[in-house]
Wavefront OBJ file of the C-alpha trace (Angstrom):
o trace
v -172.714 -186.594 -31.804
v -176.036 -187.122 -33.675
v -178.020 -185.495 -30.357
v -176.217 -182.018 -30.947
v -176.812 -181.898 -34.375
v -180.615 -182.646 -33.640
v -180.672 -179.621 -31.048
v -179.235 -177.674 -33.555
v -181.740 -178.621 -36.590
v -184.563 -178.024 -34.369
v -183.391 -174.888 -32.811
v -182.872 -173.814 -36.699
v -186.667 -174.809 -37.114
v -188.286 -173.140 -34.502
v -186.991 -169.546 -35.089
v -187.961 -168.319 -38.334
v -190.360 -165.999 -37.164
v -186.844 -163.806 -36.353
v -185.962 -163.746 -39.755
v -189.277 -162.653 -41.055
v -189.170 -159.883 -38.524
v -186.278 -158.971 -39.356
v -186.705 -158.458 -43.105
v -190.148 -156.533 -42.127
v -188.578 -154.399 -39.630
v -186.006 -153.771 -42.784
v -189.098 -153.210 -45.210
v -190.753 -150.705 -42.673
v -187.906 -148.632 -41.886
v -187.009 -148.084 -45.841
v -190.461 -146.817 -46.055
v -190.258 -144.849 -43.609
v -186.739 -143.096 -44.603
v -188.347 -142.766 -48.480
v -191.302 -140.580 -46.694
v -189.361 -138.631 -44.198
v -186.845 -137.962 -47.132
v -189.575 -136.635 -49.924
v -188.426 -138.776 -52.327
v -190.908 -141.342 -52.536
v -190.755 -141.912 -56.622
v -187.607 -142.750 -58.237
v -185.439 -140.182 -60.196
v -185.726 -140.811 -64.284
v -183.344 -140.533 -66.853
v -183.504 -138.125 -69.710
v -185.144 -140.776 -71.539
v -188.231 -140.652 -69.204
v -188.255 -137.217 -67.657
v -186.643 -135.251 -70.792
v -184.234 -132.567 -70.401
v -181.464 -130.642 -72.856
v -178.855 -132.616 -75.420
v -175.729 -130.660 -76.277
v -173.746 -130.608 -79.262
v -169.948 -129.878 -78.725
v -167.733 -129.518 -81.404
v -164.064 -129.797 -80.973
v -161.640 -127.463 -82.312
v -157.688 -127.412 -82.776
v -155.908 -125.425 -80.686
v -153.353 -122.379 -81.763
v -150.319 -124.328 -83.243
v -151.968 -127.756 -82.529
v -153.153 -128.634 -85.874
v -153.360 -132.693 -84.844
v -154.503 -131.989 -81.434
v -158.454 -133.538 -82.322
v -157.317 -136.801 -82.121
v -159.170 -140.194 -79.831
v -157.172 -140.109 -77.138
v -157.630 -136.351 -75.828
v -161.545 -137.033 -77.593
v -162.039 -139.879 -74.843
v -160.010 -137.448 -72.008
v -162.362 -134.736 -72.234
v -165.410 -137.364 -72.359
v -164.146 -138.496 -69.084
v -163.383 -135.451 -67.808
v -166.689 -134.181 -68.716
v -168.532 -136.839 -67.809
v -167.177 -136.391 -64.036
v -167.820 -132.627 -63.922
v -171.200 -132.774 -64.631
v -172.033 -135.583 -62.249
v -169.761 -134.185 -59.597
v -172.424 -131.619 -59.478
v -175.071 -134.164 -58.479
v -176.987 -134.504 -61.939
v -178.291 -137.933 -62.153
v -177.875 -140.384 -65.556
v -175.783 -137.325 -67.305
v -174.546 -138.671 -70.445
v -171.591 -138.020 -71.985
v -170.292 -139.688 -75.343
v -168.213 -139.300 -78.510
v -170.101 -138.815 -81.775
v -167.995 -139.165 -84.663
v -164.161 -137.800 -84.789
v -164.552 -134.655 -83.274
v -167.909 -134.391 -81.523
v -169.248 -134.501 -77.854
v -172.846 -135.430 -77.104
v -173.880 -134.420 -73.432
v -177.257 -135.268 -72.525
v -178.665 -133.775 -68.882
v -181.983 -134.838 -67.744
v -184.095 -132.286 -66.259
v -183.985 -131.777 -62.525
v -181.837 -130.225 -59.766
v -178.194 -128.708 -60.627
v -178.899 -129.684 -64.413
v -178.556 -125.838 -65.303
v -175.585 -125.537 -63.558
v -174.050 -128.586 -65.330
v -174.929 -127.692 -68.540
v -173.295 -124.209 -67.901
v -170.281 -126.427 -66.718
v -170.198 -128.407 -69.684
v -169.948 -125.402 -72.493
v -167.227 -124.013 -70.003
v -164.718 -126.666 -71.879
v -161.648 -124.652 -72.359
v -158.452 -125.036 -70.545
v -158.136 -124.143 -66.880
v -154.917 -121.745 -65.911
v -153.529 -119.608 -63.277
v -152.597 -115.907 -64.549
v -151.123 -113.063 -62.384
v -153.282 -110.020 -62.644
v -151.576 -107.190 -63.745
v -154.419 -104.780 -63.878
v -158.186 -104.797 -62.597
v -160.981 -102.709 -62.827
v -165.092 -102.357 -63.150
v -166.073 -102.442 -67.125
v -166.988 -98.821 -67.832
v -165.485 -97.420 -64.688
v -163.396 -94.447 -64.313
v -160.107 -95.250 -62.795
v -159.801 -93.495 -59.307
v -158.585 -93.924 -55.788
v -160.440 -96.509 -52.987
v -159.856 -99.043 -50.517
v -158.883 -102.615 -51.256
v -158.959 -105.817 -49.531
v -155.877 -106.956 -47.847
v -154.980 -109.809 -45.759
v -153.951 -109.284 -42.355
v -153.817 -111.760 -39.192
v -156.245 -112.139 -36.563
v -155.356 -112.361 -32.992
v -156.391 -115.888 -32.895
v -153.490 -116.238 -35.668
v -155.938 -116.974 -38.458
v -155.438 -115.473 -41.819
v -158.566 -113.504 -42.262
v -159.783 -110.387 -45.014
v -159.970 -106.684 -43.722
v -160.931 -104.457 -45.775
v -158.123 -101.512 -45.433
v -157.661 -98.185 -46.704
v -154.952 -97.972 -49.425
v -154.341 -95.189 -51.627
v -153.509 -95.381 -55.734
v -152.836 -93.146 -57.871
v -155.506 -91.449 -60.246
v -153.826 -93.268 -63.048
v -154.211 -97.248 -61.454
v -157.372 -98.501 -62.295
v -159.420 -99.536 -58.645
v -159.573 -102.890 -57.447
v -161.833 -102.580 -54.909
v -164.396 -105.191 -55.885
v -161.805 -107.414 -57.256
v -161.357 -110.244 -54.425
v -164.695 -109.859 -52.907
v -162.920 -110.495 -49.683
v -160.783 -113.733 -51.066
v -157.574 -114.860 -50.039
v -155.061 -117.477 -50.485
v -152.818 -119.443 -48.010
v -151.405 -122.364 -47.202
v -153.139 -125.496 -45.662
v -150.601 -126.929 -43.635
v -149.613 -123.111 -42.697
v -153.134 -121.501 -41.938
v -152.118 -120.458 -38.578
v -149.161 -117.972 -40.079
v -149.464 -114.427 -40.877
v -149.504 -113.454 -44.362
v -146.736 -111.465 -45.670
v -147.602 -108.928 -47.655
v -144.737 -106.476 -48.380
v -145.356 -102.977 -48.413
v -143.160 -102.744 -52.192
v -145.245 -102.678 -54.937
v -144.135 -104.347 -58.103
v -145.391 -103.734 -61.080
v -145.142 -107.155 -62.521
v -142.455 -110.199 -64.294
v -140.663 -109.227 -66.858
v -142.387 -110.524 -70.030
v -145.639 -108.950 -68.512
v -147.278 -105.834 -69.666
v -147.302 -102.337 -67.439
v -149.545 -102.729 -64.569
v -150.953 -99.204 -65.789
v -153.049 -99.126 -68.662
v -152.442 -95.837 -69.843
v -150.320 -95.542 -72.879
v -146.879 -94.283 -72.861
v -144.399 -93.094 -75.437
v -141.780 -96.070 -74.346
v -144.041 -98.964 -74.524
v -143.630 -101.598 -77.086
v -146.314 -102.360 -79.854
v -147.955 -105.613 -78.476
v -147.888 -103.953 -75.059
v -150.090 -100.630 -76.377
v -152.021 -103.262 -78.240
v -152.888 -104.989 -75.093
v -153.740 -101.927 -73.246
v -155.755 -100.572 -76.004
v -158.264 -103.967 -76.002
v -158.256 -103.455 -72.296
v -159.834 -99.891 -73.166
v -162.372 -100.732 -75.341
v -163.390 -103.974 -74.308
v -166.920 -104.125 -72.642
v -167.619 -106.894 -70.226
v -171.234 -105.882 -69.536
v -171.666 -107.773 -73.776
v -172.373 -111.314 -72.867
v -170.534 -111.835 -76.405
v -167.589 -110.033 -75.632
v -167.080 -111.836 -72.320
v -167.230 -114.919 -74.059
v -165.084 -113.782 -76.368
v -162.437 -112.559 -74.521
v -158.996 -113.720 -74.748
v -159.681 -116.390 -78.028
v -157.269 -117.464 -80.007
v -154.343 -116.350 -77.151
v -151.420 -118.926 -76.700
v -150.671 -119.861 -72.587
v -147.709 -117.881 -73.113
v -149.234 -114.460 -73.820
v -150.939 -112.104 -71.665
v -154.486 -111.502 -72.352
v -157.803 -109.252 -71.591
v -160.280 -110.867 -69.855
v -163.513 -110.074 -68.259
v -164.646 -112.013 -65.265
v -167.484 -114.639 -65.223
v -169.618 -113.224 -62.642
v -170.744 -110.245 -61.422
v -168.972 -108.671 -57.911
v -170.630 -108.049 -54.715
v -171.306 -104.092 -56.275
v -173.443 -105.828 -59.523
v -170.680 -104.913 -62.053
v -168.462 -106.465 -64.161
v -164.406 -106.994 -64.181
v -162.122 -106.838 -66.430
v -158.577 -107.144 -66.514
v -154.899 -107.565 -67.978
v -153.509 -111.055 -67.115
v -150.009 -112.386 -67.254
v -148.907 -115.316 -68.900
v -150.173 -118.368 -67.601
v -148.249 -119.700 -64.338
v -150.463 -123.239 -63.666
v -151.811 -125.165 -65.971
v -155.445 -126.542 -64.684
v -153.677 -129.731 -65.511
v -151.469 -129.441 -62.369
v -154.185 -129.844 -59.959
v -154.574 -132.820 -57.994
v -157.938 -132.550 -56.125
v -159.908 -130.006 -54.892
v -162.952 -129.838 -52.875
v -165.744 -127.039 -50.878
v -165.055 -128.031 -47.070
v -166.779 -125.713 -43.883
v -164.548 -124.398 -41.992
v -166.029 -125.034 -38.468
v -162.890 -123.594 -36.478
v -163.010 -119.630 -37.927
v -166.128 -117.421 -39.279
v -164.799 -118.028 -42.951
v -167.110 -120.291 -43.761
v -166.888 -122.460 -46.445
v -163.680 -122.499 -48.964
v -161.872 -124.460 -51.444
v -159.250 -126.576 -51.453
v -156.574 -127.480 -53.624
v -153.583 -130.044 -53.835
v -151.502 -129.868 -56.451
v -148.869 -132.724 -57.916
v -145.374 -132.258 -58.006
v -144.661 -130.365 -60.539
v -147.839 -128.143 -59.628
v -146.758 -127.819 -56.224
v -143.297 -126.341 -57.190
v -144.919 -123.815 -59.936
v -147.586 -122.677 -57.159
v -144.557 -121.496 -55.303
v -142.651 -119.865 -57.820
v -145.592 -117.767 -58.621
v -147.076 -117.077 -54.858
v -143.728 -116.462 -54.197
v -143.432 -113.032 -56.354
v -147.127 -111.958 -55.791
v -146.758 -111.787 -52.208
v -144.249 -109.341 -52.858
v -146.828 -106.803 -54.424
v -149.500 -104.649 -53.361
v -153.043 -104.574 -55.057
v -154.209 -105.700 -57.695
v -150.468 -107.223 -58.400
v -150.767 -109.539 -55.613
v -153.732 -111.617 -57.137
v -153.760 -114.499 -59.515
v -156.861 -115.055 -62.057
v -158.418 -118.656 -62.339
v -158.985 -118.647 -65.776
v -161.536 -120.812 -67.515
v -162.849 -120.173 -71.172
v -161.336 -117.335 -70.948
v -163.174 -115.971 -68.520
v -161.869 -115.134 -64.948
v -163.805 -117.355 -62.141
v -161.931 -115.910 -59.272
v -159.196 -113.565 -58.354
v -158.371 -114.386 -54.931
v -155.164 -112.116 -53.450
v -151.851 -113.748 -51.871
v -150.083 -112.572 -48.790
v -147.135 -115.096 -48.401
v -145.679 -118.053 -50.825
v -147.726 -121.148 -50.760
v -145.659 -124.454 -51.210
v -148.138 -126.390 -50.100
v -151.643 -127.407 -50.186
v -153.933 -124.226 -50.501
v -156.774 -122.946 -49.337
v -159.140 -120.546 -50.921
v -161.554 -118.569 -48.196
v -163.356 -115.634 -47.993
v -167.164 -114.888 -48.310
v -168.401 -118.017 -50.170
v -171.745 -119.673 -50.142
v -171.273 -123.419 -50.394
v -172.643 -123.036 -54.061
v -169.751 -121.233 -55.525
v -167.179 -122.945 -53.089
v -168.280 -126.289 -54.690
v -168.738 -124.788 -58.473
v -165.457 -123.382 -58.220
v -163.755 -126.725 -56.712
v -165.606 -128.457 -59.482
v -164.055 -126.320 -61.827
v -160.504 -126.728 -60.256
v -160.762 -130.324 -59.966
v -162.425 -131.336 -63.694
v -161.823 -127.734 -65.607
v -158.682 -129.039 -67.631
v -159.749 -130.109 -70.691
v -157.352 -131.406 -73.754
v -159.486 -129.453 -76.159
v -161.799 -126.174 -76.728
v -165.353 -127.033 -78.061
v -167.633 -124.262 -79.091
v -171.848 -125.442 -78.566
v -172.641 -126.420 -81.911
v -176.623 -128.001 -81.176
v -178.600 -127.205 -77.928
v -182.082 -129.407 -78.206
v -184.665 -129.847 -75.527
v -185.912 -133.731 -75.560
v -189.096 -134.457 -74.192
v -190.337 -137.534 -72.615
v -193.304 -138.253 -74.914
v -191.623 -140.565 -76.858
v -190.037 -142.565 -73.447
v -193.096 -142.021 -71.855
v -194.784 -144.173 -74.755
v -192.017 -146.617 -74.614
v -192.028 -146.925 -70.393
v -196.040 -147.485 -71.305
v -195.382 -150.063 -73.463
v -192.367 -151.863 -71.381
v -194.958 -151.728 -68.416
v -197.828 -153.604 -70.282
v -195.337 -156.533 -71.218
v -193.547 -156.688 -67.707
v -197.417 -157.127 -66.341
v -198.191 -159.706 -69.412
v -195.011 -161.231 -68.435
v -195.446 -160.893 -64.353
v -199.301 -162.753 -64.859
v -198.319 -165.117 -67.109
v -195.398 -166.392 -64.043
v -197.963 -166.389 -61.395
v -200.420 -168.193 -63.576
v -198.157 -170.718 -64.008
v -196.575 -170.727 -60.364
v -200.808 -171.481 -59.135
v -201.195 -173.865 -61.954
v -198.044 -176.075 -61.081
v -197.594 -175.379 -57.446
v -200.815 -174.488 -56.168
v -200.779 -173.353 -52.180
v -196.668 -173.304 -52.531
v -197.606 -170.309 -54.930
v -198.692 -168.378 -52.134
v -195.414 -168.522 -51.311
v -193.404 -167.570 -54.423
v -196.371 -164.711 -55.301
v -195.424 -163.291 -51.144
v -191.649 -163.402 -52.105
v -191.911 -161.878 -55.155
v -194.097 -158.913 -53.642
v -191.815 -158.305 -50.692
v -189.263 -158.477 -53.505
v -190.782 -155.548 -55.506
v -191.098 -153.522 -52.474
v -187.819 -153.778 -51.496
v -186.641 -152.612 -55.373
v -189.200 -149.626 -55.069
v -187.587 -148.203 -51.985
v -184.337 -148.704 -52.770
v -184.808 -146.945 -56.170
v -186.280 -144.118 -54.690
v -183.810 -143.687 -52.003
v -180.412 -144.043 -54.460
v -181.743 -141.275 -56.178
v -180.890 -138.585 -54.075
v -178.132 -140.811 -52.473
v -175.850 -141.371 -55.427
v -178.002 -140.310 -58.224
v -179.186 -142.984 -59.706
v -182.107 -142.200 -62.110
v -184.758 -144.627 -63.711
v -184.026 -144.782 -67.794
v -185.655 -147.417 -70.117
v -182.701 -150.166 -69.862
v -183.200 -149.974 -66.219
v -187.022 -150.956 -66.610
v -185.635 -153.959 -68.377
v -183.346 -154.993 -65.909
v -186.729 -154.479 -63.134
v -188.280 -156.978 -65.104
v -185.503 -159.760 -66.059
v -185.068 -159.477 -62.955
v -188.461 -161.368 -62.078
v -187.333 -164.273 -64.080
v -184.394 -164.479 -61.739
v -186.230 -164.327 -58.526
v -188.889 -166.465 -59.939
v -185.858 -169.166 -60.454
v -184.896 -169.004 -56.815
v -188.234 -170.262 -55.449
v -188.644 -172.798 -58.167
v -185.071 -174.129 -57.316
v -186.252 -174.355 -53.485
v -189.866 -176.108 -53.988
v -188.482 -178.848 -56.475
v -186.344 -179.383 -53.982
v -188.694 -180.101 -50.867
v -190.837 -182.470 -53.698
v -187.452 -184.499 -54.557
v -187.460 -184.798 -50.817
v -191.301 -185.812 -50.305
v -190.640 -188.123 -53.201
v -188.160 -190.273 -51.529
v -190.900 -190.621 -48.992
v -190.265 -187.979 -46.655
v -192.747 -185.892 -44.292
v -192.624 -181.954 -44.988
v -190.987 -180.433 -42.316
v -187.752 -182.711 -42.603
v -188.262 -182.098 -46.419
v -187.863 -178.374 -45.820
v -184.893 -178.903 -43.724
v -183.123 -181.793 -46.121
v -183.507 -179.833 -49.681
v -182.722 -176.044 -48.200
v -178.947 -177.060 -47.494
v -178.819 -178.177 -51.733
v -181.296 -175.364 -52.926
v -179.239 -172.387 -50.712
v -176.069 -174.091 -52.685
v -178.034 -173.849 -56.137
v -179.312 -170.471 -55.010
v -176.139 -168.822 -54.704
v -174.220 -170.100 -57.368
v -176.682 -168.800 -59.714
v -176.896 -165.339 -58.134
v -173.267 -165.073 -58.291
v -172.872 -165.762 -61.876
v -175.747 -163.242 -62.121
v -174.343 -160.730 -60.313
v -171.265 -161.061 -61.831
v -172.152 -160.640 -65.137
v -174.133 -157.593 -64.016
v -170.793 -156.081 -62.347
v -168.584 -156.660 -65.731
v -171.086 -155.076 -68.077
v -171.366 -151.907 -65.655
v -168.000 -151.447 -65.743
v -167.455 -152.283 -69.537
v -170.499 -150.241 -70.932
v -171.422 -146.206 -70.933
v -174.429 -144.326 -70.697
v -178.091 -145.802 -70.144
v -176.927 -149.705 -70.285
v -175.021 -149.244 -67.405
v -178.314 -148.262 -65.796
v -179.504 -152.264 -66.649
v -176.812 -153.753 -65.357
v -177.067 -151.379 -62.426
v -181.016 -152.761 -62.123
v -179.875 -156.281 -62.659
v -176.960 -156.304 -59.813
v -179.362 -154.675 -57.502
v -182.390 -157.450 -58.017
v -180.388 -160.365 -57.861
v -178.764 -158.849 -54.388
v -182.019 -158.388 -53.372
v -183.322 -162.110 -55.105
v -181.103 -163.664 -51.798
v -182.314 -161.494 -48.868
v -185.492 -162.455 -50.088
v -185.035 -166.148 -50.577
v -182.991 -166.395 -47.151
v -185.151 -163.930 -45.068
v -188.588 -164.348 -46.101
v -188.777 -167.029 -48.342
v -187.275 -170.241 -46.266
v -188.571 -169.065 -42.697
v -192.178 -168.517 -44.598
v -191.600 -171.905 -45.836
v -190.122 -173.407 -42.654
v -193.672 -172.153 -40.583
v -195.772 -173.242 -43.054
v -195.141 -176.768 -43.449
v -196.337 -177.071 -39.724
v -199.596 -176.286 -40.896
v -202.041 -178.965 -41.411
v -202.829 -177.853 -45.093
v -199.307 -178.082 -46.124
v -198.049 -180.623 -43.493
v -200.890 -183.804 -44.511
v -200.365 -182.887 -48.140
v -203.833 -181.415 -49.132
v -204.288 -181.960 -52.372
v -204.291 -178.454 -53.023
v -201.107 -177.903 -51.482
v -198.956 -178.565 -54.300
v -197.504 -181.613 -51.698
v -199.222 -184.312 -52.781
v -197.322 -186.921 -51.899
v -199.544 -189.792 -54.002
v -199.739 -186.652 -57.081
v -195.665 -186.394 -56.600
v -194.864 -190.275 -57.070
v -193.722 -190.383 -53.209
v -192.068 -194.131 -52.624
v -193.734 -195.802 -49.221
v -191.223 -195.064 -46.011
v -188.545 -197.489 -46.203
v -188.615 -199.790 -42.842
v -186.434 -202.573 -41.854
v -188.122 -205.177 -40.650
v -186.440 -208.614 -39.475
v -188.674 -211.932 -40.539
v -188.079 -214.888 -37.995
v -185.984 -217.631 -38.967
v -187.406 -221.306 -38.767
v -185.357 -224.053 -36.127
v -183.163 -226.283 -38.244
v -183.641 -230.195 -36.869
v -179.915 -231.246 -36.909
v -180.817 -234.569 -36.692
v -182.568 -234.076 -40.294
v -179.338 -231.712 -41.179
l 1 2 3 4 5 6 7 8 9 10 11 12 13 14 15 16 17 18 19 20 21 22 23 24 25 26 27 28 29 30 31 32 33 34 35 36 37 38 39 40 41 42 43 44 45 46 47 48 49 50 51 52 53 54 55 56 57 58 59 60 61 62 63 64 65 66 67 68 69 70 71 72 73 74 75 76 77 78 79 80 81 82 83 84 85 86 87 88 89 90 91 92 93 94 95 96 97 98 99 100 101 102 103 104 105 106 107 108 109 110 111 112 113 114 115 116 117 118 119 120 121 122 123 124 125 126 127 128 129 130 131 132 133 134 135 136 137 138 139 140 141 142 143 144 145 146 147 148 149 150 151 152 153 154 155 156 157 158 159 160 161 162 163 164 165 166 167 168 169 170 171 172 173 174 175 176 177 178 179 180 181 182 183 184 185 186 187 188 189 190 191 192 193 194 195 196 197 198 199 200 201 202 203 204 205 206 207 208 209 210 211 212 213 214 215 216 217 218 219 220 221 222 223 224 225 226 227 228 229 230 231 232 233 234 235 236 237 238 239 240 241 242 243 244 245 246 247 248 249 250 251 252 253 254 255 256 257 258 259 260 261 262 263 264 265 266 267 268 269 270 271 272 273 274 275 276 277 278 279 280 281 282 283 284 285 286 287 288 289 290 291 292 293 294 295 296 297 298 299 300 301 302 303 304 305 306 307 308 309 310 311 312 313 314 315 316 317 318 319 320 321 322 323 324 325 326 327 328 329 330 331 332 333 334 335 336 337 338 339 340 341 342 343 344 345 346 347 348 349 350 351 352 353 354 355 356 357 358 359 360 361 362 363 364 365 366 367 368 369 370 371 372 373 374 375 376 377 378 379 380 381 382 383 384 385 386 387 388 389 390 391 392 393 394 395 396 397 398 399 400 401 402 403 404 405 406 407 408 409 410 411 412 413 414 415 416 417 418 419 420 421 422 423 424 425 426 427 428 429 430 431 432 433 434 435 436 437 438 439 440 441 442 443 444 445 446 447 448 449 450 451 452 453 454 455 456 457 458 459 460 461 462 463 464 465 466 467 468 469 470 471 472 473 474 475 476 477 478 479 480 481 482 483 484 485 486 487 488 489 490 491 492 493 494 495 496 497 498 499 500 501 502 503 504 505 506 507 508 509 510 511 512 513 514 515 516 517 518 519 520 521 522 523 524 525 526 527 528 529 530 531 532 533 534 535 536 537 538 539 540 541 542 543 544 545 546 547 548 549 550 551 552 553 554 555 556 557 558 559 560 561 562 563 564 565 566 567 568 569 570 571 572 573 574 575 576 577 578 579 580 581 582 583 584 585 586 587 588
């Protein structure tokens, strides 16, 4: 039994150069993804790069005098916080201040405009009916409007056809910008768009809004703000439709400009779906039909069954009647048309870039706040003051870093060759890695990160330490260096890990216990001490293992730091036999 374990030992010893190619091989093609990718410097937080803080204050809610209260506070922080980093803004930071306000901080750099416009979009998401549509300022007059219609390849697909109104219906021929809804699990069916137009439900207003002798009060009322609103005022868009319960129709004026450069506005039914009633949603390509990309939406239970209901009559009605709003801040983000009832999961489709596919699924999927907020502080920070403090934090991470290799040549001499190689590798490895999770998952370099970079050279430091007193406990008890090596890496590996995992553990439970930038430290910390035993197993023990064939190392110069007479080593222990002297038994 003892030959196979010797095979195996020496086997073990004579390929480490594998290992250390291996871990280079590693190195070099990190380097070489961080180049081809552009991003060779690491993405900082807002601490270090600056960008914009925003101020949102919450406020109660028609009827909902006690609706400002921690739990829909710490909702809408959540909420929040996943819109704006579903958009791919890295280290956004999103946290309560006080009872009733929001701080959102967004460093600068790609997609932060678009979250910040996100983030003061906070009201309540909701599906309306749209009871009448038209350009802001337009005269109302006759003109063709989309409608859905099947392909031959039995895709539901937008063609624009002619369809005459009346003088008196305001046009909707911009309206839909070539949008439709239908079913996911249906897509291959033919929408079925009735040729009966209905005005609208019964608690809605006339789909007309001219005024007539028979309407009722709140009705004229309605159509009169749908008169004299303007949608081309910024102001008035974004006032549009405040103070309105779910249960009343409204005016509102859309969010963007149509494909003609002009603005909509409209008269919307009572909310149908609550933004609350969406599952998920996402932007996906459609690769099987010339649509392009669209959005998709899954909807819980209850959602599910009110999608119907309300699919269900619009199919039934010709344009504008067959469209439902999506209604954020009051403002309409898209008015796609319905040909059939959708039960199901939906699709939206029709003439999207992938950015507004994914803004609009971001809004579906994280637009359903508990609360309004109105902007009450927008503040640019700069990154002097970081920059100062980075400055500082570098100067005593390099006071720190010398001071550890100081004392690694003072103590172990040549075996600091070692632990200074391991801890380079080490830092290279961090580097890369940084660089490429920015654009990967958006991690971004703040200040508490920088001090988990440099704890973390403590840690490493540790690692090697643990290893070399090992090998000199070995060469102590009188043994030569390459069985050293092999005897103490078995107990140093054990040592090793056990004090990574506690590491690593505590790094995990305080990143998923903490917000905001000390999340980013305990992010830096988990990553290092990952990295602390690639390094110790791939580079540090084969360096080690090749090494102590050397002369230098293997004879114990005394500049090696393997001294055996400067380590106290205890002479080999040999068992000799002494002869015994012949016993006379005559004299016995």
């Amino acid at each position: 039994m003892a030959a196979p374990k010797k095979g195996r030992s020496a086997s073990a010893q004579s390929r480490p150069g594998r290992s250390l190619a291996l871990i280079l091989i590693a190195i070099a093609a990190l380097t070489g993804g961080m180049f081809a990718s552009g991003h060779t410097t690491p993405r900082l937080g807002i601490d270090l790069a600056g960008g914009t803080s925003i101020t949102l204050t919450a406020k109660n809610e028609p009827g909902q005098p006690n609706a400002i209260n921690k739990t829909n506070m710490d909702t809408a922080v959540d909420i929040m916080n996943r819109r704006v980093n579903g958009l791919g803004v890295s280290e956004a930071e999103v946290q309560t201040q006080g009872s009733d306000n929001i701080i959102v901080n967004i460093p600068k750099g790609t997609n932060s405009e678009e979250a910040r416009a996100q983030v003061g979009t906070t009201a309540k998401l909701y599906f309306r009916p749209v009871l009448t549509t038209d350009v802001s300022g337009a005269a109302a007059s006759s003109s063709p409007s989309p409608s859905a219609s099947s392909s031959s390849s039995g895709k539901a697909e937008d063609k624009a056809t002619p369809s005459s109104s009346s003088s008196a219906t305001p046009s909707a021929s911009a309206t839909t910008q070539g949008r439709v809804v239908t079913d996911a699990l249906k897509a291959g069916s033919s929408p079925s768009a009735s040729s009966t137009p209905s005005a609208s439900t019964s608690a809605s207003p006339s789909a007309s809004p001219s005024a007539s002798a028979s309407v009722d009060p709140a009705t004229a009322k309605l159509q009169a703000e749908y008169a004299a609103i303007d949608c081309t005022d910024k102001s008035v868009r974004a006032k549009a439709g405040a103070g309105t319960k779910p249960t009343d129709p409204i005016v509102a004026c859309g969010q963007d400009k149509n494909s003609a450069g002009e603005w909509q506005k409209y008269i919307l039914g009572p909310a149908e779906v609550a933004g609350t009633d969406i599952k998920k949603a996402g932007a996906v390509f459609d690769t099987q039909s010339a649509a392009g990309w669209k959005v998709t939406m899954d909807f819980t239970s209850g959602g599910s069954k009110k999608f119907a209901a309300i699919t269900g009559k619009l199919a039934q009605n010709q344009q504008p009647q067959n469209q439902f709003a999506i209604v954020l801040d009051g403002q309409v983000v898209s008015d796609p048309s319905v040909g059939q009832s959708l039960s199901g999961p939906a699709e939206i489709s029709g003439s999207f870039t992938q950015t507004e596919a994914e803004n609009l699924a971001n809004m579906l999927k994280y637009g359903a706040l508990p609360l309004s907020f109105k902007e009450s502080s927008v503040t640019t920070v700069t990154a002097a003051l970081g920059g100062e403090q980075l400055h500082a934090g570098l100067i005593a991470g390099a006071i720190g870093l010398a001071l550890v290799v100081l004392y690694l040549v003072i103590y172990y001499r040549g075996l600091s060759v070692i632990a200074i190689a391991s801890l380079g590798v080490s830092a290279i490895l961090t580097y890369v890695l940084m660089a490429l999770l920015g654009p990967a998952i958006g991690f971004a370099l703040n200040l508490p990160a920088v001090c988990g970079a440099i704890v973390a050279i403590g840690i490493t430091a540790d690692s090697f330490i643990v290893f070399f007193e090992r090998i000199r406990d070995e060469i102590r008890e009188g043994r030569t260096l390459r069985p050293a090596v092999e005897r103490a890496w078995p107990r140093a590996r054990r040592t090793i890990l056990v004090s990574d995992f506690v590491s690593f553990l505590a790094a995990a439970v305080l990143f998923i216990v903490t917000v905001g930038k000390v999340q980013g430290f305990a992010f830096t910390l988990g990553l290092t001490t990952v990295l602390d035993v690639v390094v110790v197993f791939f580079f540090t023990k084969p360096l080690m293992t090749i090494l102590a064939r050397r002369k230098f190392f293997a004879e114990g110069h005394s500049w090696s730091g393997l001294d055996p007479k400067r380590l106290g080593a205890k002479p080999p222990l040999r068992r000799t036999r002494r002869a015994s002297a012949p016993v006379d038994t005559k004299e016995a």
